[in-house]
N, C-alpha and C positions, 0 to 999 in steps of 0.2 A: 800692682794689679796684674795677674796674668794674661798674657799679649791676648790670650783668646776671648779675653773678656771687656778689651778696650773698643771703643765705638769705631764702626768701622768707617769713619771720615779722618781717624786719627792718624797721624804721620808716625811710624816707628824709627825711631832714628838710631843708629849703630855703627860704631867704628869698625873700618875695613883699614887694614896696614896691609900693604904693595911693598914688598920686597924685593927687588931682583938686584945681579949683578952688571944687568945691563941699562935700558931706557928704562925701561918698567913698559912701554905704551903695550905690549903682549897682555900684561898684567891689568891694567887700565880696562884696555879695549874688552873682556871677559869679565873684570870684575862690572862693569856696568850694564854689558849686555845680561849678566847675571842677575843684576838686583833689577833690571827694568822688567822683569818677567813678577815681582813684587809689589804691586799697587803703592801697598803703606809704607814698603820699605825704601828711608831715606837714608842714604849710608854717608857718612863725615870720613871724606877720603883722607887716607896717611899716605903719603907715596916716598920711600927709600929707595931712588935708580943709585947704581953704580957700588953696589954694596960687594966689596971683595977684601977686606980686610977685617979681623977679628977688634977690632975698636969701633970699624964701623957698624958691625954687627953689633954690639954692644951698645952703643948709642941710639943704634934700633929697638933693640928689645926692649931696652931701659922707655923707652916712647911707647911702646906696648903695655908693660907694666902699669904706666901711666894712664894707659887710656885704651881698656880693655874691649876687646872685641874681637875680630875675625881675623887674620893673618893670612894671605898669598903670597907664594912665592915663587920665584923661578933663581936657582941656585943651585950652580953645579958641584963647587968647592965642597967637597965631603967633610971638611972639618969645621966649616961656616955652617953646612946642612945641619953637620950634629949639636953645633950649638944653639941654632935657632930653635931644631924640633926639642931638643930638651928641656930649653926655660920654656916653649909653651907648653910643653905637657907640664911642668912643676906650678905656672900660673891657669893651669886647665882654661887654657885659648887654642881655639879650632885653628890647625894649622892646615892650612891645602899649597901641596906642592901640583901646581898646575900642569904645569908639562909632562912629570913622570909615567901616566898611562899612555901620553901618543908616544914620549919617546921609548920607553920600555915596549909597548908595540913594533915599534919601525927597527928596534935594535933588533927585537926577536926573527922580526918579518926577512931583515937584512941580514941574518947572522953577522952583524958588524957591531962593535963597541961604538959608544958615545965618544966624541972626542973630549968632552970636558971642557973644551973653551969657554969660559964668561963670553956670554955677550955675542956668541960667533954670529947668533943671525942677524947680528949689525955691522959687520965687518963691513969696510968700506972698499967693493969687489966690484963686479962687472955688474953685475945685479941694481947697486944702491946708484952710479952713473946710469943705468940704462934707465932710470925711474927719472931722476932728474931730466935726464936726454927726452924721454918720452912728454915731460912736462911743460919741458920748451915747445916739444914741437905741438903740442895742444895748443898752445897759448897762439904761435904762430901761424896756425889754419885754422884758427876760430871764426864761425859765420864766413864761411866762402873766401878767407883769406887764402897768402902764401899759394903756392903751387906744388911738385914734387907729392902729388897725390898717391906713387906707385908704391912711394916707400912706407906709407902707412898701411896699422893692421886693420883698423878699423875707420870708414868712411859713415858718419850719422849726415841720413836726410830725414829733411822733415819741415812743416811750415813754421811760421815763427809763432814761438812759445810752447814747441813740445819738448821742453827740458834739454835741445840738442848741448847747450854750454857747459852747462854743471855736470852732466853726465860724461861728459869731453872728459874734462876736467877731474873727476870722480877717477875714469881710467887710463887717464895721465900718471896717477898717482901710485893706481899699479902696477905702472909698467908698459901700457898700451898707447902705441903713439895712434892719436884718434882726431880725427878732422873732420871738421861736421860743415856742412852745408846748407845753407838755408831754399825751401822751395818757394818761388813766385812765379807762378804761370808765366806770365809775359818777361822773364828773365831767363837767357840763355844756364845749360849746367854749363860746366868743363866739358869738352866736345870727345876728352877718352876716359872719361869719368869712368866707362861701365867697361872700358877694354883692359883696366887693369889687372894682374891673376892675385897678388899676395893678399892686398888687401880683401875684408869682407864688410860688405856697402849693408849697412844696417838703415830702414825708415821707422821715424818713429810720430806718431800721429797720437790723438788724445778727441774726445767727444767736439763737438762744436761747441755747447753748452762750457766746459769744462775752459776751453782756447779763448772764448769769448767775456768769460770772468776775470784771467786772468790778463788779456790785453788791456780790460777796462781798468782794473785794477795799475797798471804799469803808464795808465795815461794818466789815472789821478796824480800818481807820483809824481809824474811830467807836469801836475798843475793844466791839464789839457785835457776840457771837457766836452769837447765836440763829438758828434754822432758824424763819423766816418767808415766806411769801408772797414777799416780795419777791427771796428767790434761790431760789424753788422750778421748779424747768425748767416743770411742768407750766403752774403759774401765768403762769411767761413767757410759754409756745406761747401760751394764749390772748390777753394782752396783743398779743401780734404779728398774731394772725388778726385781732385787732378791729381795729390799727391796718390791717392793708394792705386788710380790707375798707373803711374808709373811703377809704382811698384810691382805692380801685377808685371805689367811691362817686362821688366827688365827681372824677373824673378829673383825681387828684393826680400828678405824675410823682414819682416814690420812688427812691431810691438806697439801697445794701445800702454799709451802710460800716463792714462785717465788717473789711476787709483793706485798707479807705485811709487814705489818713493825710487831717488836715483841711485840708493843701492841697488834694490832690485831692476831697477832698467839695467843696469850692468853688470850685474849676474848673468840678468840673461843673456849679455851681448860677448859675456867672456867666452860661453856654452857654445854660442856661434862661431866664436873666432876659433874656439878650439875645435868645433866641428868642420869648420873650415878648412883648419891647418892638418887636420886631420885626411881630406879628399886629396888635399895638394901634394900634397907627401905619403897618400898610396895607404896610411893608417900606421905610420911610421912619424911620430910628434918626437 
């Protein structure tokens, strides 16, 4: 039956093969963002990381043949390339080399050659340590821990349960050493919290309605059904006026992250830090 004629509660399901010379997670992290823009479309992941030799290639395509469908790839090897894109054109399977418009852009942009390396954006450099380094140091000033506040890029306030962990955590991962703090009126902050220059002090607050769902919900977990302070709306609102007065305060830029998920809270918090880094260094990043 032609796919446009299939009911549209039905799952299409289709084989996607992930090729690269490296991890593949480039490949991954695209191909899914790709098909989730798809309703119906269920894709049966193949994933080949580490593919740099003509056997392994072979062993691939051979699993392709097998189980026809969509093919991505990222593969520098010109003589790996030419054998992939040829048996998929002989088995007429949609070959997509994923990288070659940004990098064929950034070559042009650059007047510089590709260097060809497999794999080079996994190299194990200053870059893949500084992710790790920055992951410690989340973990280690998570909720008002540790101290050495100066040396963070990103400082999250906020009261408890506006996503300040996972979003830590989120840009830990990219790199950003980020220390979040929790707000409680009757609890002193760090007394140079706001004297520090590198870092940029982001608040992050959510509806009362929205704080109050989700405490309740965190008490069920706890097996702890009492009506306390802590999901009472009223007690919220205040919580909320004292944080975004401080905010105002201390001319914190705040984000409401009622309705985003913590990718997007740290998108925007990246936009800040580079706006930041930006003032500090004169427009010179």
């Amino acid at each position: 039956m032609p796919t446009s004629q299939r009911a549209p509660d039905i799952k299409i399901y289709f084989h996607v093969h992930m090729i690269s010379d490296s991890t593949g997670e480039t490949l991954m992290s695209a191909m899914r963002a790709s098909a989730a823009q798809f309703d119906r479309g269920q894709p049966i992941e193949h994933l080949f990381a580490l593919v740099r030799s003509p056997r392994q290639m072979t062993r691939a395509l051979e699993h392709v043949e097998a189980f026809p469908g969509v093919v991505m790839y990222t593969v520098v090897n010109q003589e790996l390339r030419e054998a992939l894109e040829t048996r998929c054109a002989e088995l007429s399977i949609p070959a997509i080399a994923l990288l070659d418009p940004i990098e064929t852009t950034l070559s042009a942009y650059l007047g510089a050659p590709m260097t060809g390396r497999a794999g080079a954006q996994r190299t194990l450099d200053a870059d893949y340590y500084r992710r790790i380094e920055a992951m410690n140091y989340c973990m280690a000033h998570d909720d008002g821990q540790g101290d050495d506040l100066a040396s963070a890029d990103v400082i999250l306030l906020g009261i408890s349960r506006t996503s300040k962990t996972p979003t830590s955590i989120y840009l830990g991962n990219r790199g950003v050493r980020a220390a979040n703090i929790p707000l409680v009126p009757e609890a002193p902050l760090p007394p140079d919290l706001f004297s520090h220059k590198k870092p940029v002090i982001v608040g992050l607050y959510a509806t009362p309605e929205r704080i109050v769902q989700i405490r309740r919900n965190r008490l069920l977990n706890l097996n702890e059904d009492r009506s306390t302070e802590y999901v009472d709306e009223g007690a919220v609102k205040d919580e909320l006026i004292f944080a975004k007065r401080l905010f105002a305060r201390h001319n914190v830029p705040s984000i409401d992250v009622t309705r985003r998920s913590i990718e997007e809270t740290a998108a925007k918090i990246i936009n800040l830090l580079t706006e930041h880094r930006g003032k500090m260094t004169g427009g010179k990043l």
